[in-house]
N, C-alpha and C positions, 0 to 999 in steps of 0.2 A: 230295639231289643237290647237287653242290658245283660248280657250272659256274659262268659269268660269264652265256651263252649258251644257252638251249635250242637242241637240233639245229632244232626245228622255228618259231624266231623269224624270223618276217617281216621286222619293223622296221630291225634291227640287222643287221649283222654283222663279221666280225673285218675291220678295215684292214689288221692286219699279223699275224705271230705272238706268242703271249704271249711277255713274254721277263723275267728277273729282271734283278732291279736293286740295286746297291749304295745305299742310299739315311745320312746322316748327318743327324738332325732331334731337335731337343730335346738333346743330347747324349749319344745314342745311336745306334751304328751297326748297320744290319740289312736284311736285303734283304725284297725286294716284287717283287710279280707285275706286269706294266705290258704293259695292253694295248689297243692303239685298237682302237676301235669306231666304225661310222658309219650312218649313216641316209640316206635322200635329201635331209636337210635339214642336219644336224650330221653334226662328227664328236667324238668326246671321247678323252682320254685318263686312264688308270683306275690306280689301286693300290690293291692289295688283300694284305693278309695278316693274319695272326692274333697276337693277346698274350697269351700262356697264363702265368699265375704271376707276372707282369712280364717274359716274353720276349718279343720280336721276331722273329716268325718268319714265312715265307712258303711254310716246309717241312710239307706235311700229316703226313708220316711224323714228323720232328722233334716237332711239335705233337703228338703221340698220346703218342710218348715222355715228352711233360714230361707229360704228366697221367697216364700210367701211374705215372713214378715219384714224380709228386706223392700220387698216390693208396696207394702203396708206401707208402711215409713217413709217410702219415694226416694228411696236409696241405688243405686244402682245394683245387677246380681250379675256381679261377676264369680263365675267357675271354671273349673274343671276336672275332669277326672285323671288322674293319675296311674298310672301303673309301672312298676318296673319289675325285672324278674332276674334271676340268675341259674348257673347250672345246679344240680343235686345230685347229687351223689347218694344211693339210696344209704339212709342210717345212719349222715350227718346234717341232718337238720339246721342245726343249730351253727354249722359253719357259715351256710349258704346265708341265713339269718343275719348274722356277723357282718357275713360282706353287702348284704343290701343296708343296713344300716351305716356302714361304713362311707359308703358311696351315697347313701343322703346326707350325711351331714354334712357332705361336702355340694353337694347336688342343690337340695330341698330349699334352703335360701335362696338360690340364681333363680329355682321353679315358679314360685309361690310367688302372686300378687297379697298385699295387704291391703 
């Protein structure tokens, strides 16, 4: 199951709807999935997507493509998915934004196989 969220999670749930995101970190451009969540205590905001072969992708359909036709080619298909989140503070978005990219560019090269 590929959710963020179970239907049936108490704790959590969505602040807003997942929405994609142009994201520029390390010197790569690629999009990611960005979705608040919150709790009675927090709230976070999250991205998430996948690196298949050295791509950046946040597309599941896309994502199947490279490893099918990595697997065509007789290449090896290495991935994974990624995720990382920080706090929010409701109605600055764009701070929390700040700081996950901040903490990739520093992160996202030691993460990432090529």
């Amino acid at each position: 199951q590929n959710t963020l969220l179970k239907s049936r999670e108490n704790t959590w749930r969505h602040a807003s709807p997942i929405t994609t995101l142009h994201v520029s970190i390390a010197g790569k451009r690629f999009m990611v999935e960005e979705a608040q969540i919150k709790s009675s205590r927090e709230r976070l905001l999250i991205w998430r997507w996948n690196q298949i072969n050295g791509v950046h992708t946040s597309n599941q359909y896309y994502g199947k493509a490279i490893e099918a036709w990595s697997q065509l080619l007789g290449e090896s298909r290495r991935g994974m998915g990624i995720v990382v989140y920080t706090s929010l503070e409701p109605g600055h978005a764009e701070v929390s934004r700040e700081r996950l990219s901040a903490f990739l560019e520093e992160a996202l090269p030691k993460l990432v196989f090529e």
